[in-house]
N, C-alpha and C positions, 0 to 999 in steps of 0.2 A: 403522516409521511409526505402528505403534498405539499405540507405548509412549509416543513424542514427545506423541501426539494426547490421550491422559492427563495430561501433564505441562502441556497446555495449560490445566490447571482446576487446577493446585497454588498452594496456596496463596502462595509465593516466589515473587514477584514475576522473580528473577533466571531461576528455572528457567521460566518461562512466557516468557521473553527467549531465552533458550536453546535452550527448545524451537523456538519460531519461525525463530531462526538455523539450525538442525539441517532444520528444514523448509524453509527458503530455499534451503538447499544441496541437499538431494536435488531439488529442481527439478520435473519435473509428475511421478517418480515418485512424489510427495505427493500427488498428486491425490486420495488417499482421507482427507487430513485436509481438502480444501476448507470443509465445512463448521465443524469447529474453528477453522479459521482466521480465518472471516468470523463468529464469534463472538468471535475476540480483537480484529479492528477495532474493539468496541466493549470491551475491558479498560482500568478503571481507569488502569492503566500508562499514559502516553504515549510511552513506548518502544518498549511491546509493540505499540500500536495501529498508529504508524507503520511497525513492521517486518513488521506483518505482514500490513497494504493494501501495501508494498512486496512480498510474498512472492506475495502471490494475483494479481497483475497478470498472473501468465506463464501462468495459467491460462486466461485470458479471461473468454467467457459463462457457465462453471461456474462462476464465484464472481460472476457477477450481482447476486445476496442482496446482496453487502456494498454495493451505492452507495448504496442510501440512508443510512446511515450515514456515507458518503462524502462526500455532497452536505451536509452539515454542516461539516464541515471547510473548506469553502470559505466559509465565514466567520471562519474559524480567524485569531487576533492573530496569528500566525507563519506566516509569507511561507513558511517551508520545507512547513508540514504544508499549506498549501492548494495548494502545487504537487505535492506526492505525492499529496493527492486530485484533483484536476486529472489526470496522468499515469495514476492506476489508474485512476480512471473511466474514462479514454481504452483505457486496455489490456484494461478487459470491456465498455465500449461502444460504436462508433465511430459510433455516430448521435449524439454529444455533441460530435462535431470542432468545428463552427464554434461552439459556445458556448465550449469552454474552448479553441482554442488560440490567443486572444489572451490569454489569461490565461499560456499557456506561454511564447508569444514574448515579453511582456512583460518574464518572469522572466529572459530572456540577458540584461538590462538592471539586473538586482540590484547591487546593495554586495557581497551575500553571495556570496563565491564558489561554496559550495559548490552554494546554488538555480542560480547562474548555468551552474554545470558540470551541474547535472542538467537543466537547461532544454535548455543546447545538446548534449548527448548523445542524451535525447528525441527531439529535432527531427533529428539528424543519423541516428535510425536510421526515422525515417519513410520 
């Protein structure tokens, strides 16, 4: 995990993807890179940023820090990234239910299949 947690500040954009994936998979034994994480919510990358509000959601309150960061993407041009901040805010804060989950239900109602498959996956594990 400390090695990943390094590899979160390299310069390679790929290996800062990578690392996050490698952290996604080891699951809350990550729990000691939270705060790198919620420092790549806000990476240049928009790959890295959405993989890795998708990675700290399993963590809950300990990655807190990152909504506000979060709560920008809900202005986000793309329907996908405002539903993954939608969904991680929800998964570190659950005083935020009634604000965003009209914004998640809305999304089972996408074009996009794949918002649509994370909307109603979401809601079916409520």
């Amino acid at each position: 995990i400390p090695g990943l947690v390094e590899c979160l500040g390299d310069d390679d954009a790929e290996v800062r993807l990578l690392a996050v994936s490698l952290l996604d998979e080891a699951g809350r034994r990550a729990e000691l890179a939270v705060p790198a994480l919620i420092q790549a919510v806000a990476d240049p990358d928009r790959l890295i940023r959405v993989a890795a509000a998708h990675c700290i959601g399993k963590f809950g309150q300990l990655a807190a820090d990152a909504i506000p960061h979060l709560l920008s993407w809900l202005q986000d041009n793309h329907e996908y990234v405002r539903l993954v901040a939608a969904i991680t805010i929800l998964q570190l804060d659950l005083t935020k239910r009634d604000e965003l989950m009209p914004m998640i239900l809305a999304a089972q109602g996408s074009e996009n299949p794949v918002v649509r498959s994370m909307a109603e996956e979401f809601i079916a594990e409520q």
